[in-house]
TIBANU-962497 format. One record per residue: residue in three letters; x, y, z of N, C-alpha, C in turn. Coordinates in steps of 0.1 Angstrom, whole numbers. Layout:
<sites>
resn  nx  ny  nz  cax  cay  caz  cx  cy  cz
Ala  X  Y  Z  X  Y  Z  X  Y  Z
...
</sites>
This chain:
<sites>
resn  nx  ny  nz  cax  cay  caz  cx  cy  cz
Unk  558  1113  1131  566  1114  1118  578  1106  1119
Unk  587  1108  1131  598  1100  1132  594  1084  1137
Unk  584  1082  1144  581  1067  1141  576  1056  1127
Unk  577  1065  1119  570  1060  1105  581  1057  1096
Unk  596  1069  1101  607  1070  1094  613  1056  1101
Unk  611  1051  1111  621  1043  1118  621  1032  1110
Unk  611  1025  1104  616  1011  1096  629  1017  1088
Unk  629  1028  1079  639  1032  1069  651  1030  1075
Unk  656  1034  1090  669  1040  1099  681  1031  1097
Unk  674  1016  1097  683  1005  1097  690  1002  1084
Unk  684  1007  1072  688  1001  1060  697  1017  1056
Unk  692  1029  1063  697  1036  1061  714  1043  1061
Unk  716  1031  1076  725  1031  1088  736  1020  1070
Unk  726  1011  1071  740  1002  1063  743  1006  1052
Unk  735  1014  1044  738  1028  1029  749  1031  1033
Unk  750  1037  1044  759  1051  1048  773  1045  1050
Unk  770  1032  1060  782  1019  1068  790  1016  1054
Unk  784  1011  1044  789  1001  1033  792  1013  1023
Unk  784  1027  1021  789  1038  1010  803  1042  1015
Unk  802  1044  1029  813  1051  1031  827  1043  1034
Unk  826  1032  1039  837  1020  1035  841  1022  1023
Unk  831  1016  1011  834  1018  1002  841  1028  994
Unk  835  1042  996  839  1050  990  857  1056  994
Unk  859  1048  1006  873  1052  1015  879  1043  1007
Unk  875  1030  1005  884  1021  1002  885  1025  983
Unk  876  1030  977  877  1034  963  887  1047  963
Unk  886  1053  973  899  1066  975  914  1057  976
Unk  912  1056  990  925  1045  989  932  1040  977
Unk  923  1027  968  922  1022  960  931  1030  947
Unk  922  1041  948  926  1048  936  936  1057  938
Unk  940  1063  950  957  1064  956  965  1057  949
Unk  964  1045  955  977  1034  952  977  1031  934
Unk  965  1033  928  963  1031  914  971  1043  909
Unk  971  1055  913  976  1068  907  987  1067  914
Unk  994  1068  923  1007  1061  921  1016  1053  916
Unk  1004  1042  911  1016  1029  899  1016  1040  891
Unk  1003  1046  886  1006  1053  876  1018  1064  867
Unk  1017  1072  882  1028  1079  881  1043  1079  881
Unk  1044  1070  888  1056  1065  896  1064  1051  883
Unk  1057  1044  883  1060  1029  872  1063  1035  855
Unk  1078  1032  856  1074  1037  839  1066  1030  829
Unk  1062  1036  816  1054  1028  809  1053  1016  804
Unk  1066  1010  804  1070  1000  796  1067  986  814
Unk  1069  987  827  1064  988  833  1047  983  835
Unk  1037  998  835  1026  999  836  1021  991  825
Unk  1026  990  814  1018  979  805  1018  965  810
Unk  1033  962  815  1026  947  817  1018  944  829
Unk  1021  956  837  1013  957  851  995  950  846
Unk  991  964  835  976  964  830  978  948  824
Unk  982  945  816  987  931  810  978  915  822
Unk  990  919  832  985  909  842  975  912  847
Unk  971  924  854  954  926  855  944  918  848
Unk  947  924  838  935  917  826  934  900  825
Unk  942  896  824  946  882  828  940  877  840
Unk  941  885  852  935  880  862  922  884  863
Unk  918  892  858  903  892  852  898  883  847
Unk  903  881  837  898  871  827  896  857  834
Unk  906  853  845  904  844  849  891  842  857
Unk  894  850  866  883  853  876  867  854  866
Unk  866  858  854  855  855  846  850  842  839
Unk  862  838  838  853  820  833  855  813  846
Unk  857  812  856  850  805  869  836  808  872
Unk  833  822  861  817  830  868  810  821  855
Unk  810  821  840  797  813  838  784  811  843
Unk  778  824  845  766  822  851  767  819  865
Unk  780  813  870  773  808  884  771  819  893
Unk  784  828  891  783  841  898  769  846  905
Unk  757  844  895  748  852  894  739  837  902
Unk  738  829  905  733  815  910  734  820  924
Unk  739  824  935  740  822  947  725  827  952
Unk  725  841  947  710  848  954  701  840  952
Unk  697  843  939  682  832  935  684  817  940
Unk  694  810  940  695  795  946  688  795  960
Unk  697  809  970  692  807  984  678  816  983
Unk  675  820  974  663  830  978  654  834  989
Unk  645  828  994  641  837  1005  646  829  1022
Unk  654  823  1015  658  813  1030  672  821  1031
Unk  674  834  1034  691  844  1033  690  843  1049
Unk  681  841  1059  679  842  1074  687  826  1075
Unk  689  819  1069  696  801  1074  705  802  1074
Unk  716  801  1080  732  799  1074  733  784  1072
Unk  728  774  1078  733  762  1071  732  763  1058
Unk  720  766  1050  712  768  1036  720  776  1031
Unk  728  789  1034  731  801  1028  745  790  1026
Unk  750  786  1033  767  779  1032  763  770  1021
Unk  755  761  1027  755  752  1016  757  751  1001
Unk  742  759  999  739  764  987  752  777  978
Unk  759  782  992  774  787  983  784  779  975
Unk  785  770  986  796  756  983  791  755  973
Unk  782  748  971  772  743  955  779  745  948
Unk  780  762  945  787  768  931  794  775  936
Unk  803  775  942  818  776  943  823  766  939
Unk  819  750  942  826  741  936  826  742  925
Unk  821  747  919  822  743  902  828  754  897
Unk  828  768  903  841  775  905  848  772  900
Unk  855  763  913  872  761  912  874  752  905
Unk  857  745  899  866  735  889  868  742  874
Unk  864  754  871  864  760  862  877  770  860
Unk  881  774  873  896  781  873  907  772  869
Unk  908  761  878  921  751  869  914  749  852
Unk  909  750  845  903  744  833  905  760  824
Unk  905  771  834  908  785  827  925  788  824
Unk  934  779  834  946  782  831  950  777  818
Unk  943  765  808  946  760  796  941  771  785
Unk  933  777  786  932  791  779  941  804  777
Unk  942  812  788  949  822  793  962  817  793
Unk  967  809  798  984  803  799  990  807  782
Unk  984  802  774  989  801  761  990  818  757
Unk  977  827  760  981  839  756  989  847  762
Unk  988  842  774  1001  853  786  1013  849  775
Unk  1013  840  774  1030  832  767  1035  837  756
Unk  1025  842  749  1024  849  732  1026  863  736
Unk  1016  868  742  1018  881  746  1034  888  749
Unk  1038  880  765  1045  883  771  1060  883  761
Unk  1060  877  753  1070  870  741  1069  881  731
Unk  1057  886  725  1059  896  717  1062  908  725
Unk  1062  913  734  1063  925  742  1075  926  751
Unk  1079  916  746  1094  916  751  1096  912  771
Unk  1084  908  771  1083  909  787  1092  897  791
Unk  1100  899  801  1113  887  804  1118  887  818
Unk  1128  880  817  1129  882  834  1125  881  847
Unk  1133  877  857  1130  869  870  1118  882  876
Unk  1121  896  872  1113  902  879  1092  905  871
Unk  1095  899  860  1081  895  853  1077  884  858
Unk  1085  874  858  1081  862  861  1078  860  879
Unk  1081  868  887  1081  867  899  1062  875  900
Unk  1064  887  895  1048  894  889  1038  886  888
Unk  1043  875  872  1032  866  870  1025  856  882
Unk  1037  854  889  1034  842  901  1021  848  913
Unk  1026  861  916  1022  867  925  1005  867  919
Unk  1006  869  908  995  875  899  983  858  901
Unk  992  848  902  982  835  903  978  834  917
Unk  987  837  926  986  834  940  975  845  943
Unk  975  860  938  963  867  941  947  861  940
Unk  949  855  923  935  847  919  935  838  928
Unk  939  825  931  932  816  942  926  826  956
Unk  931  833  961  927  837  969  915  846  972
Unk  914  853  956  905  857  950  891  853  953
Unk  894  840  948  880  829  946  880  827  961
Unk  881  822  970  880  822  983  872  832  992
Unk  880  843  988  872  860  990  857  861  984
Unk  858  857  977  843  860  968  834  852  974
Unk  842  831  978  831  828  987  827  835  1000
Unk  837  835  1006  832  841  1021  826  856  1021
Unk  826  863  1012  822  876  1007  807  873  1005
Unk  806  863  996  793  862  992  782  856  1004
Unk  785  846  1010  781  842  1020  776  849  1036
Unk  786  860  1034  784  873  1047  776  879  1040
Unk  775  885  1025  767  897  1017  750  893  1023
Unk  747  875  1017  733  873  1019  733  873  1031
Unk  738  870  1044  731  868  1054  729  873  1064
Unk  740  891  1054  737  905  1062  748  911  1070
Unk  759  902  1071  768  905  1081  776  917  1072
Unk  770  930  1075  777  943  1066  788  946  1075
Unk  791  947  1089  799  958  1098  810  943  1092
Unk  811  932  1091  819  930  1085  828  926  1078
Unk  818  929  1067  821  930  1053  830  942  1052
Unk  823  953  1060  830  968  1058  848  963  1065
Unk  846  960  1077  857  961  1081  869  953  1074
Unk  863  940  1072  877  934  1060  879  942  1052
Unk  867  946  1042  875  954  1032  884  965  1033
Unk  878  973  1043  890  985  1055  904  975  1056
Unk  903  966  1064  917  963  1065  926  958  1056
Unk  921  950  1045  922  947  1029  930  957  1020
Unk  921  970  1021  924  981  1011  939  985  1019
Unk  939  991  1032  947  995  1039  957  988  1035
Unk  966  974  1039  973  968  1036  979  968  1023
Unk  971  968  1015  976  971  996  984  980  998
Unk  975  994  998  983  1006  997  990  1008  1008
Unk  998  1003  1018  1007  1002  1021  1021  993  1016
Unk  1014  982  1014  1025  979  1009  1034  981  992
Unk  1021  992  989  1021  995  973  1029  1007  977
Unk  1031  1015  989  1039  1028  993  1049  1026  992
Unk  1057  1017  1004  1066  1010  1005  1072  1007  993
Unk  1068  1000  983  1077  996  970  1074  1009  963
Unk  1069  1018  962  1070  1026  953  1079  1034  955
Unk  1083  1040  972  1091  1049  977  1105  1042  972
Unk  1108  1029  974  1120  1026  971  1125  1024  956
Unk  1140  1031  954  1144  1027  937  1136  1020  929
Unk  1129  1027  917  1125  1022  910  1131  1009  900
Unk  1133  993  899  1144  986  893  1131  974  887
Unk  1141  968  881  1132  959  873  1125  949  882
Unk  1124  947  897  1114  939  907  1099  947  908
Unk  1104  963  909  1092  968  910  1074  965  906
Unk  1077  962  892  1061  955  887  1054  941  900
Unk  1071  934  903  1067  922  913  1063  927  923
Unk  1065  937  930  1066  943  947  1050  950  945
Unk  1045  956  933  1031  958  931  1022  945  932
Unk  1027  935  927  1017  927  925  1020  917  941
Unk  1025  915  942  1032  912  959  1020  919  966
Unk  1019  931  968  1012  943  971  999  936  971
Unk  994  934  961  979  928  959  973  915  965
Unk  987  905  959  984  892  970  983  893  982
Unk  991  902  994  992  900  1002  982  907  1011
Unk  973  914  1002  961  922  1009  951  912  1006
Unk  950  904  993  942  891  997  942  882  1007
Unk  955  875  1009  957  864  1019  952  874  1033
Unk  952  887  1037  946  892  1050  934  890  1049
Unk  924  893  1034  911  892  1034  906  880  1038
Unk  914  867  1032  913  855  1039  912  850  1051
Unk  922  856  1055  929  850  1072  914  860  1078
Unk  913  872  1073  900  882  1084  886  870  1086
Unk  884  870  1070  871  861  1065  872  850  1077
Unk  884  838  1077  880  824  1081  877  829  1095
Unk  882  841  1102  879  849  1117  866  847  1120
Unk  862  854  1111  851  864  1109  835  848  1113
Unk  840  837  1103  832  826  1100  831  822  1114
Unk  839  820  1124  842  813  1134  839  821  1145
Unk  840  837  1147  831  846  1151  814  843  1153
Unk  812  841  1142  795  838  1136  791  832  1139
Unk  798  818  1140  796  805  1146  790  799  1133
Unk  792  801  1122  791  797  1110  801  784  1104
Unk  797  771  1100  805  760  1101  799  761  1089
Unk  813  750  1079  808  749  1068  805  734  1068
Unk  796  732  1063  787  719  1062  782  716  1049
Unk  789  703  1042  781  701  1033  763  694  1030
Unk  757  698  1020  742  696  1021  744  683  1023
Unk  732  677  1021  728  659  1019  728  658  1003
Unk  734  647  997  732  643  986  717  646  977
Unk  709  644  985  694  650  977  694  665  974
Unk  701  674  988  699  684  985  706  690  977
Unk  715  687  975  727  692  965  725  687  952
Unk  717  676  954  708  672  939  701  686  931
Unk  692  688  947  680  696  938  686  711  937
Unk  697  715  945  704  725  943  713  728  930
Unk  716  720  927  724  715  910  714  717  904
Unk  700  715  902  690  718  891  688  730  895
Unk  688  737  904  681  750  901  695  759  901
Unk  710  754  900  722  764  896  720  760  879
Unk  716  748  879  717  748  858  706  752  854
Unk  693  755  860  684  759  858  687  773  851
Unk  692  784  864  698  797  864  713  799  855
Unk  719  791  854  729  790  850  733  789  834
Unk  721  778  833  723  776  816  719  784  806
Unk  717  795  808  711  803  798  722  812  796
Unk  729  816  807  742  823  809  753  820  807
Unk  754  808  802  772  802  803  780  810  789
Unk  770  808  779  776  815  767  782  831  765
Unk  769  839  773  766  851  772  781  855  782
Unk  778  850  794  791  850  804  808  848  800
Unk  807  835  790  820  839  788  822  848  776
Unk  813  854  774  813  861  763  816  877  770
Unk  809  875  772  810  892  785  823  892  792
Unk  829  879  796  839  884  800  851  885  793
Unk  853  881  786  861  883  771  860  898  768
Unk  848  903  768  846  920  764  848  927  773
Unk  850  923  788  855  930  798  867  935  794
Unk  880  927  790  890  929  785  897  931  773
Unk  887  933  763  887  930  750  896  941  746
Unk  896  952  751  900  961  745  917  962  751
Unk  917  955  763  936  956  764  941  945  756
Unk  932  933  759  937  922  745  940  926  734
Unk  928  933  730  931  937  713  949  947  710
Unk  947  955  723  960  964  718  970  952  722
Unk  969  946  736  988  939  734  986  932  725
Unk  976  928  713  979  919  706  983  927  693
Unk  980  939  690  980  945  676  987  961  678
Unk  985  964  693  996  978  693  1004  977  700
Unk  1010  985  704  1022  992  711  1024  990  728
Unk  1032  990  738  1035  990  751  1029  1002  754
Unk  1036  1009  746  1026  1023  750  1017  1025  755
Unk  1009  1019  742  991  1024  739  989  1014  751
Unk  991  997  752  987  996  760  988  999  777
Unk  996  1008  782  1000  1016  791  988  1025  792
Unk  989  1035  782  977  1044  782  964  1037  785
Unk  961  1026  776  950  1022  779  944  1016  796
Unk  952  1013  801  952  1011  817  953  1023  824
Unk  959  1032  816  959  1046  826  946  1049  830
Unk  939  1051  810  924  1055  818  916  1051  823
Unk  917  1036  824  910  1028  832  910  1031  850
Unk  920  1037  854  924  1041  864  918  1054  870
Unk  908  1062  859  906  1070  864  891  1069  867
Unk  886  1057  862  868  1057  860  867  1046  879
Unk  877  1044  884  874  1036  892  866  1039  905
Unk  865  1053  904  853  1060  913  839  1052  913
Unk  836  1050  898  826  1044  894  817  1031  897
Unk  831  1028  907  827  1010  915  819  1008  923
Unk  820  1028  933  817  1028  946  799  1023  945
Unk  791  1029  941  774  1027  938  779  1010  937
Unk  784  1003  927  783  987  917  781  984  936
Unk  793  983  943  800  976  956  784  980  967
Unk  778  989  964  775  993  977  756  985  971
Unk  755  985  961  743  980  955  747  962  959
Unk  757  953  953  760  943  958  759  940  971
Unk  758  947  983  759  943  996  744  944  998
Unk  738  956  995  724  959  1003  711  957  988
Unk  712  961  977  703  967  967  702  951  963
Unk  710  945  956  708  928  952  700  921  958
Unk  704  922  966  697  910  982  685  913  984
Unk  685  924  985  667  933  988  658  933  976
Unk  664  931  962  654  926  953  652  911  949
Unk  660  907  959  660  889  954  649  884  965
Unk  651  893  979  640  888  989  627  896  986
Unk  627  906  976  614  911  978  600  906  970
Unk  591  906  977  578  899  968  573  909  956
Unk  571  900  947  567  907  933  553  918  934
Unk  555  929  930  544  940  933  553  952  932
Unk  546  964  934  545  976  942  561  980  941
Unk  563  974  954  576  980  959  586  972  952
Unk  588  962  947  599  952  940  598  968  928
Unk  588  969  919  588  979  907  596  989  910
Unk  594  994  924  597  1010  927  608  1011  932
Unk  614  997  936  630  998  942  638  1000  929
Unk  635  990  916  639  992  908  640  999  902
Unk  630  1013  896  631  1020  891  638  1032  900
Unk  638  1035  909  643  1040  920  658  1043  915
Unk  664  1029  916  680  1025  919  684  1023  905
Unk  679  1025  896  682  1026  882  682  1043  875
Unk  672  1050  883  671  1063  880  683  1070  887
Unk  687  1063  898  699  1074  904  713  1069  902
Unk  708  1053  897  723  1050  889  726  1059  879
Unk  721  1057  867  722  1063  852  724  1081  858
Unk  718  1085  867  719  1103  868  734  1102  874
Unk  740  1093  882  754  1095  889  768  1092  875
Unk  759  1082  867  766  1076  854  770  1090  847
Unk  760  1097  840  756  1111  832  762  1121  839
Unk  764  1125  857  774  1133  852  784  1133  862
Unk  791  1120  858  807  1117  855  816  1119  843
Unk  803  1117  836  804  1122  824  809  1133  815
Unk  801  1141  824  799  1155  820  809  1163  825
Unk  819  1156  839  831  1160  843  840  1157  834
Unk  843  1143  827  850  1143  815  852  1149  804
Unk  840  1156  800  836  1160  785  839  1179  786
Unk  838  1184  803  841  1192  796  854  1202  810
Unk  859  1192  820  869  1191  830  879  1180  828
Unk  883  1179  816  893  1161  809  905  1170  821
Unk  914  1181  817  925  1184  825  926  1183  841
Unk  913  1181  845  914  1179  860  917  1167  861
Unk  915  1158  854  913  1143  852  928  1138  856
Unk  936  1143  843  943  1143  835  959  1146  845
Unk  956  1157  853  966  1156  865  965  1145  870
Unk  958  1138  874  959  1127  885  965  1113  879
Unk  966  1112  864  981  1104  855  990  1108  855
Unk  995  1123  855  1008  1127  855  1014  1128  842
Unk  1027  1133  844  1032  1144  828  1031  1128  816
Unk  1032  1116  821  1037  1110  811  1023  1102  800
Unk  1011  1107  801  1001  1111  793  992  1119  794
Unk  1002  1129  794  996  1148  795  986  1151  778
Unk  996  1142  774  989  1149  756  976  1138  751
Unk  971  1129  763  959  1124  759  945  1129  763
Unk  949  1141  769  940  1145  773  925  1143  770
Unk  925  1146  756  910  1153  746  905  1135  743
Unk  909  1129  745  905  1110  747  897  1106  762
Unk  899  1115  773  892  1113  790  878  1108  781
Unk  871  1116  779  858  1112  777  855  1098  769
Unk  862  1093  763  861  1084  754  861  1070  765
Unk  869  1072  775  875  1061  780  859  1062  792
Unk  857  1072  795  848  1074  802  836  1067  803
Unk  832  1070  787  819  1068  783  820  1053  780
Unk  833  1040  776  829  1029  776  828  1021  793
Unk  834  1028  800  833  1025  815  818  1023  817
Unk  811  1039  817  790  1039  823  788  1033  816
Unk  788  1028  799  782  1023  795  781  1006  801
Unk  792  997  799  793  987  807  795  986  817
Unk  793  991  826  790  994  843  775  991  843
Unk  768  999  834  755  1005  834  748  990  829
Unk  749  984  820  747  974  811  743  961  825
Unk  761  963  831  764  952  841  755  953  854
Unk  748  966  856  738  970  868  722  968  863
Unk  721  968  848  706  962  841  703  945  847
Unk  723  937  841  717  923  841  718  921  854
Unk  725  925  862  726  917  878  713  923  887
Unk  707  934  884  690  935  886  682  922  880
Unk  683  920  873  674  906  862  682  894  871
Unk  689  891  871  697  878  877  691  878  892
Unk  696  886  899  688  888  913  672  878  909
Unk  665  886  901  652  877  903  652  861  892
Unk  664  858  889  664  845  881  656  850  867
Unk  659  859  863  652  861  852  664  859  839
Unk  672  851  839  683  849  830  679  845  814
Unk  672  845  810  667  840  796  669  848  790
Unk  674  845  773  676  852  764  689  859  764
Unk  697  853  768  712  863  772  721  859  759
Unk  718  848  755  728  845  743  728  850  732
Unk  712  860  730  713  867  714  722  879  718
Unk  725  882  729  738  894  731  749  889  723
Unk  753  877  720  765  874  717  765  880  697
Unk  755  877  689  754  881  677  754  893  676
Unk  747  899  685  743  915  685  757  919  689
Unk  766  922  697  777  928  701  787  922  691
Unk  785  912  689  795  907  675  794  914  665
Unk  781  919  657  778  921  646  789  936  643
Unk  785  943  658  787  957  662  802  960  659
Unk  808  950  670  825  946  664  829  946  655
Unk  828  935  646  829  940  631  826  950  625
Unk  807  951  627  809  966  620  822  977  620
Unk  821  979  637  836  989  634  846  990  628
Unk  853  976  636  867  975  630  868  974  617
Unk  855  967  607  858  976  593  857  985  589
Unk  854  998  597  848  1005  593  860  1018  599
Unk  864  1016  610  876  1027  618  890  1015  624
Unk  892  1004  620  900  994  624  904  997  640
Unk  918  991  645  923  992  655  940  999  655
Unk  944  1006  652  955  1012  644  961  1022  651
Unk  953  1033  662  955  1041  669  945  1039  682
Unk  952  1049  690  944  1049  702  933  1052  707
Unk  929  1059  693  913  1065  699  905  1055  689
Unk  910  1050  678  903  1038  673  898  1023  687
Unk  910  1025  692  907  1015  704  898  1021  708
Unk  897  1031  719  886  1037  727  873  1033  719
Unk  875  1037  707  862  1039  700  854  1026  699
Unk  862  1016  695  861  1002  697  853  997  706
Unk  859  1000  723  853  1000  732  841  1007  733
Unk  839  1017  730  823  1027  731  815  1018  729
Unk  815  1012  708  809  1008  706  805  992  711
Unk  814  989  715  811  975  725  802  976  738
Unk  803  983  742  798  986  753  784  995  753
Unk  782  1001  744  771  1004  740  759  995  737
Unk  768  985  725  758  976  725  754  965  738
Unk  760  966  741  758  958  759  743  964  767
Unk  750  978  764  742  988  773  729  989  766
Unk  727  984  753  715  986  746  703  973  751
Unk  716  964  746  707  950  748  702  950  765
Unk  712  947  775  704  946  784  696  955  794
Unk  694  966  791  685  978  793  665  973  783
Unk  673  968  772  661  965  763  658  950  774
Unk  662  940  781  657  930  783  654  931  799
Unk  657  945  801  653  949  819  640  952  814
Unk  637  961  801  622  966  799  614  958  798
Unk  621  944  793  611  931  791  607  930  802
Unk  618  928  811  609  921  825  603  926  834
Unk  607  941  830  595  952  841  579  950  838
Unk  582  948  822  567  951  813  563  933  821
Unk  570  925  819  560  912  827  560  914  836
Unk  569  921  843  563  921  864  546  927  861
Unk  545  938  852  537  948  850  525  935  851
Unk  524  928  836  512  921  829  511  909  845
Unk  519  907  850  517  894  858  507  901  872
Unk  513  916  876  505  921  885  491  927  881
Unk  489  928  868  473  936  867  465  919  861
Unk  475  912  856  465  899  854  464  891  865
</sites>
């Protein structure tokens, strides 16, 4: 009996290695999150969420599809590290050439924003800096992240992120414990860079550990590597910057049309759904990879439905903690959005839904199955409007609401185009 279980032991061992990393560093994480919260006054926490989102957004139009290019590019060759490096470089380069080309977008709205909201001062502007210095570093992380993910190196993947998380929330303690003054927003975002540049300095360790050198391909191969990133890529460039736009659509819309407030609140409850990362993080290290290597049949089907059925049941009842435990929630923001209470769920429910949506397409992407992504962009559009004629953007639960319905439609379409491609695994294995 226990020799039959022993193939399982090993993948089991790295569940547990990378769930519970994870889930320490999503505690941590959300420590130091519920501390800005509580601790940062609102006026504060808005531009805090403000710059987040920004550095989101950036970090989203460098992805254009390529994000989703690394697995399928290296596909069953994840055992080579020359091949695995290479084929990262590939599209990383076009990355970074996409992040300087994102600051002529975002620059102009930080400026509008920050101008209407009164945001000013050496200690904003010290924030913003920090907030760019985070992003390069960012993209860095993601390569050497991505490169350890396919070629299995988990114990230390776990351990950067351990020392990574650690370092934030300390140095997010530190500035919080001290007078709260107008640097504060900087010494958080300080806070963040400086847990990157360790993830860096661990990573280039980590490479040289490995005996992992970075080597560029041969001009042929980087030829034929470029057709099969536009191959995978072009179907997604639209859909991508489109998705990432809706990532943040909803703090955009309020700094552009509400209150410091509202947008404060609205980052609050973003703060509380971040439990929800721990499954996304722990599927990216082990669950992706294992459906990009695995052969079409049988077990490819059963992994998938598998890891989809215990997604959506962990989604459903988070849920159900919101909808009918919001006041448990609701301490962990503190007195200064005590009276939003009866809104938890709302904020909730747009979280699983685009979480859920985002764990349909990166199943599909894993097997290069990118086609058809761009009729999302009419469908979630249509949906948008419908609303906002229909309940506008005016209050704060009109926002939430906004978001549901965005995110719903996401969740509709690519759930509908995971069924596509199950039903052709289906027709391709009985024909």
């Amino acid at each position: 009996m226990f020799s039959a279980l022993t193939p399982f032991f090993p993948r089991l061992r790295k569940i547990l290695m990378v769930g519970g990393t994870e889930s320490f560093g999503v505690v941590l994480g959300g420590i130091a999150g519920l501390l800005i919260v509580n601790v940062l006054p609102k006026d504060q926490y808005a531009a805090y969420t403000f710059l987040v989102a920004c550095l989101t957004l950036m970090l989203g139009i460098t992805d254009t599809g390529l994000a989703h290019c690394c697995l399928p590019v290296v596909g069953k060759r994840s055992s080579e590290p020359p091949w695995v490096i290479g084929a990262c470089q590939q599209v990383f380069r076009k990355r970074w050439a996409l992040l300087f080309g994102g600051f002529f977008i975002v620059a102009p709205y930080w400026f509008l924003s920050s101008r209407e909201h009164g945001w000013t001062g050496m200690g904003y502007w010290a924030a913003t800096v920090f907030t760019v210095a985070t992003l390069l570093f960012n993209l860095r992380e993601h390569y050497a992240g991505t490169v350890l993910t396919i070629l299995g190196h988990v114990s230390t993947l776990t351990r950067v992120s351990f020392v990574s998380i650690t370092v934030r929330i300390v140095f997010v303690c530190a500035v919080l414990l001290l007078p709260i003054t107008a640097y504060s927003l900087s010494g958080i975002m300080a806070a963040t860079a400086a847990a990157s540049v360790v993830s860096v300095v661990l990573y280039v360790r980590a490479f040289k550990s490995h005996r992992l050198v970075e080597k560029k391909l041969s001009p042929e191969t980087a030829k034929e590597v470029d057709r099969q990133i536009y191959k995978f890529a072009k179907p997604l460039v639209l859909p991508a910057v489109f998705y990432q736009f809706q990532g943040v659509i909803t703090v955009f819309l309020v700094s552009l049309f509400g209150t410091s407030s509202m947008l404060a609140e609205v980052g609050a409850f973003g703060r509380l759904s971040m439990m929800l990362i721990v499954f996304d993080r722990v599927a990216a290290v082990i669950l992706f990879p294992a459906i990009a290597r695995a052969p079409d049949g049988g077990q490819l089907e059963s992994m998938v439905l598998k890891a989809h059925a215990l997604y959506l049941a962990m989604m459903a009842l988070v849920l159900l903690t919101a909808v009918y435990f919001p006041h448990y929630w609701m301490l962990l923001l503190g007195h200064q959005y005590k009276d939003r209470e009866s809104l938890v769920w709302m904020a909730f429910m747009a979280t699983l839904l685009l979480n859920s949506a985002g764990f349909a397409f990166r199943t599909m992407a894993a097997r290069g199955f990118t086609v058809r992504q761009s009729y999302i962009i009419p469908f979630v559009l249509a949906i948008q409007v419908g609303y906002l004629a229909l309940f506008g953007a005016s209050t704060l639960q009109a926002v939430l609401g906004f978001g549901i319905a965005t995110c719903l439609a996401n969740f509709l379409y690519q759930y509908a185009m995971l069924a596509t491609w199950f039903v052709a695994q289906r027709r391709q294995k009985t024909g």
